[in-house]
DRENGU-517439 format. One line per 5 residues: number of its first residue (from 1); their letters; for each residue x negated, y negated, z of C-alpha. Coordinates in pm, whole numbers, plus 32768, in hexadecimal, padded with zeros to 4 digits. Layout:
// residues N
NUM) a) X,Y,Z  ...
// end
This chain:
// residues 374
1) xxxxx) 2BFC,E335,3B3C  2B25,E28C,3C26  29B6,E29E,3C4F  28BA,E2AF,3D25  27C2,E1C5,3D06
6) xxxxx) 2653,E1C8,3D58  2688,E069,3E05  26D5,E164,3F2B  25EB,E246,3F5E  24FC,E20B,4061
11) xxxxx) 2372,E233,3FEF  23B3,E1D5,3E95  22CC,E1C5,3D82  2277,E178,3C12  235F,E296,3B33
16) xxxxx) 227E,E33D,3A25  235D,E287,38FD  2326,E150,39B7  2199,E1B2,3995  21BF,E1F3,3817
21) xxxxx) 2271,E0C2,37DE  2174,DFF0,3849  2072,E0D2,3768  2162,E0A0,3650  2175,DF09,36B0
26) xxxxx) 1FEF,DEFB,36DA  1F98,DFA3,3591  20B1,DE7A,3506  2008,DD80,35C4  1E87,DE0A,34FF
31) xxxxx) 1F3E,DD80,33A2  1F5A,DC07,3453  1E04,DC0E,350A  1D39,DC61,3398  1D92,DB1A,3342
36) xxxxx) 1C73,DAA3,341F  1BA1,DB70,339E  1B25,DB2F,3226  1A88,D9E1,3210  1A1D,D90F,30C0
41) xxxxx) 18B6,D85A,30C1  189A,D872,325C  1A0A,D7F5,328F  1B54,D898,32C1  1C79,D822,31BF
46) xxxxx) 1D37,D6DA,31A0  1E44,D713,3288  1E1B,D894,331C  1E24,D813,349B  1FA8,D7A7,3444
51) xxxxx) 1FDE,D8C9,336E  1F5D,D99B,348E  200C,D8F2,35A9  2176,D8E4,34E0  2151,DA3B,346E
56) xxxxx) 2106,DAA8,35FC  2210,DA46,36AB  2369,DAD7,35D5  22A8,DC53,3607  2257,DC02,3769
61) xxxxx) 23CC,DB84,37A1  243B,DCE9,373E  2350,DD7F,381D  23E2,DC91,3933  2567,DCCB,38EF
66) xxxxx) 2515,DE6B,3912  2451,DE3E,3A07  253B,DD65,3ACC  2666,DE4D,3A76  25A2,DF7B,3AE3
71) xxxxx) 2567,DEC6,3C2B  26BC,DEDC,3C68  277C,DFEF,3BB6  2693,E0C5,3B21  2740,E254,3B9C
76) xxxxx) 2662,E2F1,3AC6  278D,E397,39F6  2762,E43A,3894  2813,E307,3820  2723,E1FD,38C8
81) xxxxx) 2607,E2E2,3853  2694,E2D9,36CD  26B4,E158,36DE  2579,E11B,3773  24C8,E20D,3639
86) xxxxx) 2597,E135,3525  2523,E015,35B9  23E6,E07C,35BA  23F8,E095,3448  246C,DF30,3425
91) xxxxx) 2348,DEB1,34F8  225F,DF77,33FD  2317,DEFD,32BA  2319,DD6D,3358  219E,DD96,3375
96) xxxxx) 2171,DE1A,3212  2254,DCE0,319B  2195,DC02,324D  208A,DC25,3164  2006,DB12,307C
101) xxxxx) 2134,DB52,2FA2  2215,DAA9,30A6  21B0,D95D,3030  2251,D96A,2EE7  236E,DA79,2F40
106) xxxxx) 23CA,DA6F,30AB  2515,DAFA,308B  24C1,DC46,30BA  243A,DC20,3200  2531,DB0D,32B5
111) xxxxx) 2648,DC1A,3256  2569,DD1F,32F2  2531,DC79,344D  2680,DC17,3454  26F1,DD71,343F
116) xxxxx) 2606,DDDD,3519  26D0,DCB8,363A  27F9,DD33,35DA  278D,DE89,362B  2749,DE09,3767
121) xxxxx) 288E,DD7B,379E  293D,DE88,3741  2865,DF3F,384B  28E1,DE50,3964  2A6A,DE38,38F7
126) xxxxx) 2A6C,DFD8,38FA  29BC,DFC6,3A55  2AE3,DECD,3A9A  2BD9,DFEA,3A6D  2B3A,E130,3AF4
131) xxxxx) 2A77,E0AB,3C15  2AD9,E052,3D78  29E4,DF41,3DB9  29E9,DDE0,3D44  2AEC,DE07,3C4E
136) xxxxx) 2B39,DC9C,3C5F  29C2,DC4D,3C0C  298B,DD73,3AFB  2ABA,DCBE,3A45  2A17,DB6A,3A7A
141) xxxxx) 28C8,DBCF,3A10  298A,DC5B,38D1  2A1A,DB36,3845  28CF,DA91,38A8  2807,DB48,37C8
146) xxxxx) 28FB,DB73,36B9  291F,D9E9,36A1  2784,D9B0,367B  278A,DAD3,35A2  28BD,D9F5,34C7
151) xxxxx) 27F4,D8C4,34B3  26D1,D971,344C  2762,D9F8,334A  2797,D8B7,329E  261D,D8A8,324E
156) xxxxx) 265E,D999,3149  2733,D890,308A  2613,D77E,30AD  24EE,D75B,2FE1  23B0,D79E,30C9
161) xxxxx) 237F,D622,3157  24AD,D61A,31CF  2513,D762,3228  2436,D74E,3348  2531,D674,33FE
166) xxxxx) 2618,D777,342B  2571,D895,345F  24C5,D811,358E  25EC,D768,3601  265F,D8A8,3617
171) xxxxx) 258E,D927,3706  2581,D7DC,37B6  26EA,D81F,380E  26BA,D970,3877  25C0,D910,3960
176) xxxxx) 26D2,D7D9,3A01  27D6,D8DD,3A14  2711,D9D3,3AA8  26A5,D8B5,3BCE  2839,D857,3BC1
181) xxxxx) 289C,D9B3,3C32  27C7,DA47,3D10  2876,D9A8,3E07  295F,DACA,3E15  2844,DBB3,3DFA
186) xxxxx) 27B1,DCA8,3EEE  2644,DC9D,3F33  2584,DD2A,3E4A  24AE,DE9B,3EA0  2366,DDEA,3ED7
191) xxxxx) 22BF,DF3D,3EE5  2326,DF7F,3D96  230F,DE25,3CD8  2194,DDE5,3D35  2144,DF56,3D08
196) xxxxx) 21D8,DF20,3B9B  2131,DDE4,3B91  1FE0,DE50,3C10  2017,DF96,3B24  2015,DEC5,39C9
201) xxxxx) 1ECE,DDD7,3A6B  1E13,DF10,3A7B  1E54,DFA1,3923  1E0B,DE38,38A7  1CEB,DDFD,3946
206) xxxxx) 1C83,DF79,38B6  1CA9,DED7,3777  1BA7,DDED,37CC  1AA6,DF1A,3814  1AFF,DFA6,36B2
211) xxxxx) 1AA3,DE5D,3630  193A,DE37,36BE  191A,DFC2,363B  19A3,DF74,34DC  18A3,DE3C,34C4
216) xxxxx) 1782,DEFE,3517  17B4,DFBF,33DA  16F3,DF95,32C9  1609,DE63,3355  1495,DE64,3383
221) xxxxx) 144C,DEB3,34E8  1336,DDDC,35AF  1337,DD6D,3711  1426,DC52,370E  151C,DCF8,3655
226) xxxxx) 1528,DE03,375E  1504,DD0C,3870  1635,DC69,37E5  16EA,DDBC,37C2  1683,DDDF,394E
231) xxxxx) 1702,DC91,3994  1855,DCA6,38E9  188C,DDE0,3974  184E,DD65,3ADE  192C,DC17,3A88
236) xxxxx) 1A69,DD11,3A4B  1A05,DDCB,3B7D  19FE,DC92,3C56  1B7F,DC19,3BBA  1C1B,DD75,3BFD
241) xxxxx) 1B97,DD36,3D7F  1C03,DBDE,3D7E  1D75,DC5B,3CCB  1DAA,DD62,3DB3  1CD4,DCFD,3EB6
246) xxxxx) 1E3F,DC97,3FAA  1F39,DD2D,3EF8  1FDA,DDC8,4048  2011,DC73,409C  20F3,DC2D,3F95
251) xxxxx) 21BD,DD5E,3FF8  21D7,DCEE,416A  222C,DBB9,412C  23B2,DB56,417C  23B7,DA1C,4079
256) xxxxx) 241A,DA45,3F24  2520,DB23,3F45  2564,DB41,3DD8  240A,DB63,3D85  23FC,DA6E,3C88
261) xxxxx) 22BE,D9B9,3CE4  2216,DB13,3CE3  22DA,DB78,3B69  22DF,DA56,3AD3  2159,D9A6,3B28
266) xxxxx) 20C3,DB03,3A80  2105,DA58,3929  1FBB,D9AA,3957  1EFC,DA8F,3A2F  1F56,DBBA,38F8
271) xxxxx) 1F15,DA94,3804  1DB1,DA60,38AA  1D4A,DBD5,388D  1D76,DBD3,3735  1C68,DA5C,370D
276) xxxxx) 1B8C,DB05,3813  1B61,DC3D,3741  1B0A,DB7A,35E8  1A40,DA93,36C3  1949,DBD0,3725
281) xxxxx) 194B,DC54,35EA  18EB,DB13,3539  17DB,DAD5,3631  1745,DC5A,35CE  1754,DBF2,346A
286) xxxxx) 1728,DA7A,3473  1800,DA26,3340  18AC,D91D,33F8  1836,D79B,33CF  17F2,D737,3540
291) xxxxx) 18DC,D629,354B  1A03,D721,34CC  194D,D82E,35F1  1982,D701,36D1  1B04,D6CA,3686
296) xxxxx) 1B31,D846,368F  1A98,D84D,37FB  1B1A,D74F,388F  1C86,D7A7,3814  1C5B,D902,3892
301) xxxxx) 1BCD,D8B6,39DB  1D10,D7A2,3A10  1E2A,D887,39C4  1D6E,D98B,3A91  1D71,D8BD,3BCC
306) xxxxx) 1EB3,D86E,3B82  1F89,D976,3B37  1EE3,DA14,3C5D  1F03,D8FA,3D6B  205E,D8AA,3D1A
311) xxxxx) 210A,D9CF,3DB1  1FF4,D9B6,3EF6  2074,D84F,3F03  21D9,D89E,3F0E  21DC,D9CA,3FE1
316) xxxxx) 20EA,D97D,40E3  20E0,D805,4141  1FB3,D850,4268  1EFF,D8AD,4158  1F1F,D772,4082
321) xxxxx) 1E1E,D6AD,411F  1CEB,D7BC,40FB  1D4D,D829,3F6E  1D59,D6A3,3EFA  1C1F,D64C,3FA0
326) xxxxx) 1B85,D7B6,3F15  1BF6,D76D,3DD9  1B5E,D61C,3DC3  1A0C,D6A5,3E27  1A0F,D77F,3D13
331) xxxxx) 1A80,D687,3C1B  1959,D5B6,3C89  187F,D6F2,3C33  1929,D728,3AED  1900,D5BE,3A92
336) xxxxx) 179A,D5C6,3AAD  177D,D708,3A0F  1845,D674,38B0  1738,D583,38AC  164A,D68E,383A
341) xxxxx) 15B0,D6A5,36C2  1604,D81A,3697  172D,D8DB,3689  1683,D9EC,375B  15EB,D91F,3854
346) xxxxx) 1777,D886,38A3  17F1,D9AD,38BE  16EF,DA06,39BA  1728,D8D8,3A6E  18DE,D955,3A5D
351) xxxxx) 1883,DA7E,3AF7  1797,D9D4,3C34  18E0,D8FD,3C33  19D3,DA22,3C80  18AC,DAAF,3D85
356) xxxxx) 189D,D979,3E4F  1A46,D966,3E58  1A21,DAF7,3EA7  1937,DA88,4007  1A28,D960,404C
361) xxxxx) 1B76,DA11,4014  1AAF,DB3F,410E  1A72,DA36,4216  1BD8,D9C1,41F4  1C77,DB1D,4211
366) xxxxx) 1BBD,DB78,434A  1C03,DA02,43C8  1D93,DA1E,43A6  1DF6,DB7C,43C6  1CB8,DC4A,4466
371) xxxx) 1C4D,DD1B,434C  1C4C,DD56,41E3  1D7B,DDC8,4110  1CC8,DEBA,3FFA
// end
Protein backbone atom coordinates (compact mmCIF):
# COMPACT_ATOMS: atom_id res chain seq x y z
CA UNK A 1 0.00 0.00 0.00
CA UNK A 2 1.32 3.25 -0.81
CA UNK A 3 1.63 6.27 1.29
CA UNK A 4 1.29 9.56 1.45
CA UNK A 5 4.00 11.37 2.51
CA UNK A 6 4.35 14.66 4.28
CA UNK A 7 7.11 15.61 1.63
CA UNK A 8 3.80 16.80 -0.16
CA UNK A 9 1.90 18.77 1.68
CA UNK A 10 2.14 22.30 1.20
CA UNK A 11 2.72 24.50 4.64
CA UNK A 12 4.45 21.80 6.37
CA UNK A 13 5.73 21.76 9.72
CA UNK A 14 7.60 20.03 12.62
CA UNK A 15 5.12 16.66 13.61
CA UNK A 16 4.64 16.48 17.46
CA UNK A 17 6.81 12.97 17.56
CA UNK A 18 9.34 14.79 15.63
CA UNK A 19 9.15 17.49 18.70
CA UNK A 20 9.51 14.67 21.36
CA UNK A 21 12.27 13.14 19.68
CA UNK A 22 14.38 15.87 19.88
CA UNK A 23 13.27 16.21 23.81
CA UNK A 24 14.12 12.59 24.10
CA UNK A 25 17.69 13.32 22.03
CA UNK A 26 18.34 16.54 24.18
CA UNK A 27 17.78 14.95 27.58
CA UNK A 28 20.52 12.09 25.84
CA UNK A 29 22.65 14.75 24.79
CA UNK A 30 22.51 16.29 29.06
CA UNK A 31 24.47 12.70 29.94
CA UNK A 32 27.51 13.88 27.33
CA UNK A 33 27.51 17.65 28.24
CA UNK A 34 28.06 16.71 32.40
CA UNK A 35 31.25 15.66 31.42
CA UNK A 36 32.24 19.34 31.32
CA UNK A 37 30.99 19.96 34.20
CA UNK A 38 32.84 18.47 37.44
CA UNK A 39 36.32 19.71 37.56
CA UNK A 40 39.40 18.43 39.95
CA UNK A 41 41.70 21.26 41.66
CA UNK A 42 40.40 24.14 39.02
CA UNK A 43 40.84 21.78 35.92
CA UNK A 44 38.62 19.52 33.98
CA UNK A 45 39.97 15.69 33.57
CA UNK A 46 42.85 14.25 31.55
CA UNK A 47 41.25 13.71 28.38
CA UNK A 48 37.25 14.76 28.80
CA UNK A 49 37.42 17.28 25.64
CA UNK A 50 38.05 13.85 23.44
CA UNK A 51 35.79 11.87 25.52
CA UNK A 52 33.23 14.60 24.96
CA UNK A 53 33.78 15.24 21.32
CA UNK A 54 33.87 11.20 20.39
CA UNK A 55 30.98 10.53 22.50
CA UNK A 56 28.99 13.64 20.51
CA UNK A 57 29.00 12.84 17.28
CA UNK A 58 27.65 8.75 17.04
CA UNK A 59 24.23 10.31 19.11
CA UNK A 60 24.16 13.28 16.87
CA UNK A 61 24.60 10.91 13.70
CA UNK A 62 21.31 9.22 14.81
CA UNK A 63 19.66 12.36 15.20
CA UNK A 64 20.91 13.22 11.57
CA UNK A 65 19.92 9.81 9.75
CA UNK A 66 16.01 10.41 11.33
CA UNK A 67 16.09 13.52 10.71
CA UNK A 68 17.23 13.17 7.15
CA UNK A 69 14.77 10.22 6.59
CA UNK A 70 11.93 12.23 8.00
CA UNK A 71 12.85 14.93 5.50
CA UNK A 72 11.92 12.75 2.97
CA UNK A 73 9.49 9.97 3.86
CA UNK A 74 8.25 10.63 7.06
CA UNK A 75 3.85 9.89 6.34
CA UNK A 76 3.30 10.07 9.76
CA UNK A 77 1.80 6.36 9.84
CA UNK A 78 1.30 4.27 13.11
CA UNK A 79 4.24 2.36 11.84
CA UNK A 80 6.69 5.42 11.36
CA UNK A 81 5.30 6.66 14.70
CA UNK A 82 6.22 3.06 16.52
CA UNK A 83 9.77 3.15 15.00
CA UNK A 84 10.46 6.53 15.77
CA UNK A 85 9.31 5.67 19.86
CA UNK A 86 11.77 2.43 19.82
CA UNK A 87 14.29 4.44 18.61
CA UNK A 88 13.82 6.78 20.95
CA UNK A 89 14.56 4.21 23.52
CA UNK A 90 17.86 3.32 21.91
CA UNK A 91 18.97 6.97 21.89
CA UNK A 92 18.15 6.97 25.76
CA UNK A 93 19.89 3.54 26.48
CA UNK A 94 23.24 4.79 24.11
CA UNK A 95 23.39 7.81 26.45
CA UNK A 96 23.18 5.75 29.64
CA UNK A 97 26.12 3.44 28.06
CA UNK A 98 28.05 6.18 27.32
CA UNK A 99 28.78 6.65 30.78
CA UNK A 100 32.24 6.29 32.40
CA UNK A 101 31.74 2.55 32.21
CA UNK A 102 32.27 2.65 28.42
CA UNK A 103 35.90 2.83 28.86
CA UNK A 104 36.41 -0.54 30.19
CA UNK A 105 33.13 -2.26 28.60
CA UNK A 106 32.09 -0.57 25.42
CA UNK A 107 30.32 -3.36 23.97
CA UNK A 108 27.18 -2.62 25.21
CA UNK A 109 26.87 0.56 23.65
CA UNK A 110 28.59 0.04 19.95
CA UNK A 111 25.84 -2.84 19.68
CA UNK A 112 23.30 -0.29 20.81
CA UNK A 113 24.02 2.50 18.21
CA UNK A 114 24.38 0.08 15.72
CA UNK A 115 20.97 -1.11 16.23
CA UNK A 116 19.74 2.02 16.53
CA UNK A 117 21.40 2.56 12.29
CA UNK A 118 20.01 -0.38 11.45
CA UNK A 119 16.73 0.77 12.64
CA UNK A 120 17.18 3.42 10.44
CA UNK A 121 17.86 1.42 7.54
CA UNK A 122 15.27 -0.67 7.92
CA UNK A 123 13.16 2.59 7.99
CA UNK A 124 14.47 3.63 4.48
CA UNK A 125 14.35 -0.02 2.66
CA UNK A 126 10.39 -0.26 3.93
CA UNK A 127 9.90 3.35 2.56
CA UNK A 128 11.59 1.73 -0.59
CA UNK A 129 8.61 -0.60 -0.95
CA UNK A 130 5.42 1.29 0.13
CA UNK A 131 6.20 4.73 -1.09
CA UNK A 132 5.92 6.37 -4.49
CA UNK A 133 8.73 8.80 -4.23
CA UNK A 134 12.39 8.21 -4.55
CA UNK A 135 12.27 4.63 -4.34
CA UNK A 136 15.54 4.37 -6.09
CA UNK A 137 17.12 6.70 -3.35
CA UNK A 138 15.17 5.16 -0.16
CA UNK A 139 16.89 1.78 -1.38
CA UNK A 140 20.24 3.56 -1.77
CA UNK A 141 20.12 5.33 1.42
CA UNK A 142 19.34 1.70 2.87
CA UNK A 143 22.27 -0.13 2.03
CA UNK A 144 24.10 3.11 2.93
CA UNK A 145 23.30 3.04 6.35
CA UNK A 146 23.23 -0.60 6.84
CA UNK A 147 26.97 -0.79 5.56
CA UNK A 148 28.29 2.09 8.26
CA UNK A 149 26.12 0.45 10.66
CA UNK A 150 28.31 -3.17 9.55
CA UNK A 151 31.59 -1.60 10.02
CA UNK A 152 30.70 -0.19 13.15
CA UNK A 153 29.89 -3.04 14.46
CA UNK A 154 33.31 -4.38 14.34
CA UNK A 155 34.30 -2.04 17.26
CA UNK A 156 32.61 -4.39 19.43
CA UNK A 157 35.30 -7.08 18.60
CA UNK A 158 38.27 -4.52 19.33
CA UNK A 159 39.64 -3.63 22.52
CA UNK A 160 38.89 0.24 23.12
CA UNK A 161 42.18 1.76 21.25
CA UNK A 162 41.44 0.29 18.45
CA UNK A 163 37.92 -0.10 18.20
CA UNK A 164 37.69 3.47 17.51
CA UNK A 165 38.84 2.89 13.95
CA UNK A 166 35.89 1.30 12.97
CA UNK A 167 33.31 2.72 14.57
CA UNK A 168 34.01 6.08 13.11
CA UNK A 169 34.82 4.71 9.89
CA UNK A 170 31.54 3.80 10.01
CA UNK A 171 30.03 6.87 10.05
CA UNK A 172 32.71 8.31 7.86
CA UNK A 173 31.24 6.13 5.14
CA UNK A 174 27.84 6.98 5.77
CA UNK A 175 28.52 10.44 5.41
CA UNK A 176 30.58 9.62 1.57
CA UNK A 177 27.64 7.62 0.59
CA UNK A 178 25.23 9.94 1.56
CA UNK A 179 27.31 12.84 -0.72
CA UNK A 180 27.58 9.77 -3.48
CA UNK A 181 23.81 9.55 -3.83
CA UNK A 182 22.15 12.53 -3.58
CA UNK A 183 22.70 12.92 -6.93
CA UNK A 184 19.53 11.09 -7.60
CA UNK A 185 17.86 12.90 -4.88
CA UNK A 186 15.11 15.46 -4.90
CA UNK A 187 15.62 18.68 -3.10
CA UNK A 188 15.23 18.50 0.20
CA UNK A 189 11.84 20.47 2.12
CA UNK A 190 13.90 23.40 3.26
CA UNK A 191 10.93 24.56 5.29
CA UNK A 192 11.05 21.55 7.19
CA UNK A 193 14.89 20.67 7.60
CA UNK A 194 15.85 24.18 9.16
CA UNK A 195 12.61 24.27 11.14
CA UNK A 196 13.88 20.80 12.60
CA UNK A 197 17.17 22.18 12.75
CA UNK A 198 16.34 25.49 14.34
CA UNK A 199 13.81 23.33 16.67
CA UNK A 200 16.74 21.21 18.48
CA UNK A 201 19.09 24.87 18.67
CA UNK A 202 16.38 26.19 20.73
CA UNK A 203 15.84 23.37 23.19
CA UNK A 204 19.72 23.32 23.41
CA UNK A 205 20.31 26.56 23.93
CA UNK A 206 17.27 26.18 26.80
CA UNK A 207 19.61 23.90 28.29
CA UNK A 208 22.02 26.54 28.61
CA UNK A 209 19.39 28.78 30.68
CA UNK A 210 18.88 25.70 33.04
CA UNK A 211 22.51 25.74 33.52
CA UNK A 212 23.07 29.41 34.70
CA UNK A 213 19.73 28.56 37.06
CA UNK A 214 21.20 25.27 38.41
CA UNK A 215 24.65 27.23 39.24
CA UNK A 216 23.04 29.84 41.10
CA UNK A 217 22.00 27.27 43.62
CA UNK A 218 23.46 26.97 46.65
CA UNK A 219 26.36 29.83 46.19
CA UNK A 220 26.83 32.93 48.24
CA UNK A 221 25.22 35.78 46.44
CA UNK A 222 27.17 39.29 46.13
CA UNK A 223 27.26 41.67 43.29
CA UNK A 224 29.56 40.02 40.90
CA UNK A 225 28.10 36.86 41.16
CA UNK A 226 24.82 38.34 40.05
CA UNK A 227 26.47 40.56 37.57
CA UNK A 228 27.90 37.44 36.10
CA UNK A 229 24.49 35.65 36.25
CA UNK A 230 23.24 38.99 34.23
CA UNK A 231 26.01 38.69 31.88
CA UNK A 232 25.73 35.01 31.00
CA UNK A 233 22.28 35.32 30.64
CA UNK A 234 22.56 38.23 28.11
CA UNK A 235 25.60 36.18 26.25
CA UNK A 236 22.88 33.25 25.45
CA UNK A 237 20.44 35.90 24.50
CA UNK A 238 22.83 37.56 22.04
CA UNK A 239 23.78 33.71 20.32
CA UNK A 240 20.05 32.76 19.93
CA UNK A 241 19.81 36.32 17.86
CA UNK A 242 22.89 35.70 16.10
CA UNK A 243 21.59 31.67 15.40
CA UNK A 244 18.38 32.64 14.24
CA UNK A 245 18.98 36.00 13.47
CA UNK A 246 18.69 34.92 9.12
CA UNK A 247 17.35 31.79 9.25
CA UNK A 248 14.70 32.69 6.34
CA UNK A 249 17.61 33.02 4.32
CA UNK A 250 18.62 29.63 4.53
CA UNK A 251 15.14 28.58 3.49
CA UNK A 252 15.15 30.88 0.37
CA UNK A 253 18.11 30.01 -0.70
CA UNK A 254 18.19 27.65 -4.05
CA UNK A 255 21.87 26.11 -3.24
CA UNK A 256 22.25 23.10 -1.34
CA UNK A 257 19.63 21.22 -2.54
CA UNK A 258 20.23 18.29 -0.31
CA UNK A 259 20.70 20.33 2.58
CA UNK A 260 23.73 18.93 3.69
CA UNK A 261 25.71 22.04 4.50
CA UNK A 262 22.71 23.09 6.65
CA UNK A 263 22.46 19.09 8.39
CA UNK A 264 25.61 18.23 8.51
CA UNK A 265 27.69 21.83 9.85
CA UNK A 266 25.08 21.66 13.07
CA UNK A 267 27.53 19.02 14.54
CA UNK A 268 29.59 21.91 15.77
CA UNK A 269 27.14 24.62 16.18
CA UNK A 270 25.00 21.73 18.73
CA UNK A 271 28.56 20.80 19.95
CA UNK A 272 29.19 24.60 20.89
CA UNK A 273 25.90 24.96 22.90
CA UNK A 274 26.78 22.38 25.04
CA UNK A 275 30.88 24.37 25.88
CA UNK A 276 28.92 27.65 25.96
CA UNK A 277 26.61 26.42 28.69
CA UNK A 278 29.55 24.92 31.07
CA UNK A 279 31.46 28.02 30.09
CA UNK A 280 28.60 30.33 31.96
CA UNK A 281 28.20 28.18 34.58
CA UNK A 282 31.88 27.94 35.44
CA UNK A 283 32.23 31.64 35.23
CA UNK A 284 29.06 31.90 38.10
CA UNK A 285 31.00 29.51 40.19
CA UNK A 286 34.60 30.12 39.23
CA UNK A 287 35.89 26.54 39.75
CA UNK A 288 37.62 26.61 36.53
CA UNK A 289 41.58 27.46 36.37
CA UNK A 290 41.64 30.44 33.89
CA UNK A 291 43.78 28.91 31.48
CA UNK A 292 41.30 25.70 31.27
CA UNK A 293 38.24 28.84 31.21
CA UNK A 294 40.40 30.08 28.35
CA UNK A 295 40.50 26.71 26.24
CA UNK A 296 36.80 26.21 27.08
CA UNK A 297 35.99 29.74 25.51
CA UNK A 298 37.78 29.88 22.85
CA UNK A 299 36.69 26.29 21.67
CA UNK A 300 33.13 27.23 22.14
CA UNK A 301 33.18 30.50 20.49
CA UNK A 302 35.13 28.58 17.20
CA UNK A 303 32.71 25.81 16.65
CA UNK A 304 29.98 28.42 17.21
CA UNK A 305 31.07 30.58 14.33
CA UNK A 306 31.50 27.72 12.55
CA UNK A 307 28.85 25.45 12.55
CA UNK A 308 26.83 28.54 12.03
CA UNK A 309 28.71 30.23 9.04
CA UNK A 310 29.12 27.13 7.15
CA UNK A 311 25.66 26.65 5.91
CA UNK A 312 25.46 30.90 5.30
CA UNK A 313 28.62 30.22 3.28
CA UNK A 314 27.26 27.56 1.17
CA UNK A 315 23.84 28.74 0.60
CA UNK A 316 24.25 32.30 0.08
CA UNK A 317 27.58 33.21 -1.69
CA UNK A 318 26.55 37.37 -1.61
CA UNK A 319 26.71 36.89 1.73
CA UNK A 320 30.22 35.43 2.06
CA UNK A 321 32.08 38.51 1.97
CA UNK A 322 30.11 40.43 5.02
CA UNK A 323 30.00 37.03 7.55
CA UNK A 324 34.00 36.41 7.06
CA UNK A 325 34.88 39.91 7.62
CA UNK A 326 32.07 39.95 10.72
CA UNK A 327 33.45 37.07 11.99
CA UNK A 328 36.95 38.27 12.07
CA UNK A 329 35.93 41.39 13.94
CA UNK A 330 34.61 39.43 16.55
CA UNK A 331 37.46 37.11 16.80
CA UNK A 332 39.62 40.17 17.25
CA UNK A 333 37.20 41.07 20.23
CA UNK A 334 37.31 37.61 21.62
CA UNK A 335 41.05 37.54 21.39
CA UNK A 336 41.48 40.41 23.50
CA UNK A 337 38.91 39.41 25.81
CA UNK A 338 40.95 35.69 26.55
CA UNK A 339 43.68 37.83 27.54
CA UNK A 340 41.84 38.73 30.70
CA UNK A 341 42.91 37.41 34.40
CA UNK A 342 39.35 36.28 35.33
CA UNK A 343 37.08 33.83 34.14
CA UNK A 344 34.19 36.33 34.59
CA UNK A 345 35.70 39.22 33.16
CA UNK A 346 36.30 36.85 29.61
CA UNK A 347 33.23 35.93 29.56
CA UNK A 348 32.11 39.47 29.70
CA UNK A 349 34.39 40.40 27.13
CA UNK A 350 32.54 36.91 24.85
CA UNK A 351 29.45 38.43 25.27
CA UNK A 352 30.58 42.39 24.01
CA UNK A 353 32.09 40.03 21.25
CA UNK A 354 28.71 38.52 20.07
CA UNK A 355 27.13 42.37 20.56
CA UNK A 356 29.55 44.00 18.26
CA UNK A 357 29.01 40.86 15.43
CA UNK A 358 25.05 41.42 16.36
CA UNK A 359 25.53 45.55 15.02
CA UNK A 360 27.76 44.36 12.07
CA UNK A 361 25.69 41.38 10.90
CA UNK A 362 22.46 44.33 11.34
CA UNK A 363 24.36 46.68 9.05
CA UNK A 364 24.98 43.82 6.64
CA UNK A 365 21.34 42.62 6.50
CA UNK A 366 19.92 46.01 5.77
CA UNK A 367 23.01 46.53 3.27
CA UNK A 368 22.19 43.28 1.04
CA UNK A 369 18.63 42.53 1.28
CA UNK A 370 16.75 45.85 2.83
CA UNK A 371 15.71 44.69 6.14
CA UNK A 372 16.14 42.30 8.88
CA UNK A 373 15.14 38.57 8.79
CA UNK A 374 13.90 37.95 12.65
Amino acid sequence: MKQELLYMNKNRHATWLELYFDLIFVVALGTITHLLTHTHHGHLESGIWWHFILAFIPMWWIWVGHTAYSNRFDADSRSHRIVTLVLMFLILLSSVLLSEQVVTNHVPFVLTYCVARFVIAGMYFTSSLVSSDEPIYARRAAIVVAIGALVSALAATLELSWAMIPFYAGIVIEIIGYLVIRKIAKPVDRDHLVERVGLLGIILLGESVISIGSSLGGIVWDPATILTAIIGFMFICGVWWIYFDSFPLLIESKNDPNGNAILFSQLFTYISFAILANMISHAILEDLAVNDFRIMAAIGMTLFYLGKQTAYFVNLPEYRRDITLNTLAMFAVLAVSLMLSESRNILFGAAFSIGVYIVLNYRAQVRLYGKVHL
